[in-house]
N, C-alpha and C positions, 0 to 999 in steps of 0.2 A: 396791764393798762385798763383793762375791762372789766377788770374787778371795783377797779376806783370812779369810776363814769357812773357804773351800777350804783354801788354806794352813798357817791355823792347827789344822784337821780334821787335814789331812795330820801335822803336827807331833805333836800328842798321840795320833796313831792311830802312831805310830812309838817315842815314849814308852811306851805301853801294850805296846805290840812286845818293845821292850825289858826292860820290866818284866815280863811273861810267859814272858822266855826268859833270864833270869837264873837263874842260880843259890839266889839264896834270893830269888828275887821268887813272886809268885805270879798267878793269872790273875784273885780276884776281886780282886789289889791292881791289875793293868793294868784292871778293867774301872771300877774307882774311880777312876783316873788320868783314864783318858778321860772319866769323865761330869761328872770337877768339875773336870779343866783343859781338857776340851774342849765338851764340851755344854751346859755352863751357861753358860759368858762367851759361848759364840757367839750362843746362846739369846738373852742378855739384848744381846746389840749387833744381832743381826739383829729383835727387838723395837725397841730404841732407834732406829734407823736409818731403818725403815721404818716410822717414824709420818707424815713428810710423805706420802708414798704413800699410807697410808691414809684419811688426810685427804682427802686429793684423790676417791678413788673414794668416799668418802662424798659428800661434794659434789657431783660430779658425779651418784651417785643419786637426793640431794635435787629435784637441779635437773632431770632427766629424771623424777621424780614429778611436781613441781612441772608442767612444760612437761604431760605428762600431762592431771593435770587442770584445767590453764587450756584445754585443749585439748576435755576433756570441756566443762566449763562453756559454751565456745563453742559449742558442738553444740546443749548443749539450750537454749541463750540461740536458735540461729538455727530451732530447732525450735519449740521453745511462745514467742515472747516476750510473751505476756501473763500466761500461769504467772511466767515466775522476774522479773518487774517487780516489783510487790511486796517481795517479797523483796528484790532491789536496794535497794530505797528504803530500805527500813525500816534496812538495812543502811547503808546510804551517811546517814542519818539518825542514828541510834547512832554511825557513828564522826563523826561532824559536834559532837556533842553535846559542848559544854565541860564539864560537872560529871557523867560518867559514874558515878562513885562517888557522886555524893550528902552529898557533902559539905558542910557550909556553909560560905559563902563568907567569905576574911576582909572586913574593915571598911575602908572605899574610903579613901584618905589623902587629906587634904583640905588644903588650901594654907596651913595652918600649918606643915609641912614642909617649910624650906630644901632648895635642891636643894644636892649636895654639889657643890663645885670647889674647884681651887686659889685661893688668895689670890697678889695679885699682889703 
């Protein structure tokens, strides 16, 4: 990918060159050449390019917070474990719980309703 950024740097840095030492060119016309045939596409391809990359080191941040403090919690799980038990529970209880919203439940289908199959 960096080979091509290089390259095409090189190209419009040469462009601009040229443009510069022309005859009727001018230098803020090379210095416009470079920044919109060379700065900008390279900009937006070294953006595009390197989104998998940045993906990844977010990720891997996540998951080094994450190990972190799974790592804390273990500490104070092996230091108080009568403090954070409670807490456990009540937690491990809440996500246990089928109707967390509080919703009412629908109306239980009762054996007036065919079950659906093919016909043979």
């Amino acid at each position: 990918m960096y080979l091509i950024v290089i390259a095409w740097t090189y190209v419009t840095l040469m462009m601009a060159v040229a443009e510069a030492t022309s005859s009727n060119g001018t230098v803020l016309g090379a210095v416009i050449t470079f920044a919109l045939y060379g700065l900008l596409p390279m900009g937006i391809l070294v953006y595009i390019l390197g989104t998998p990359s940045r993906k990844r080191a977010i990720k891997a941040r996540e998951a080094a917070e994450q190990a972190a403090y799974d790592a804390e919690q273990a500490a104070a799980a092996a230091a108080n474990p009568a403090q954070l038990a409670p807490a456990a529970l009540a937690a491990l209880a809440a996500s246990a719980a089928p109707d967390a919203g509080s919703e009412a439940p629908a109306r239980a289908e009762g054996p007036a309703v065919a079950a659906v199959r093919k016909e043979p």
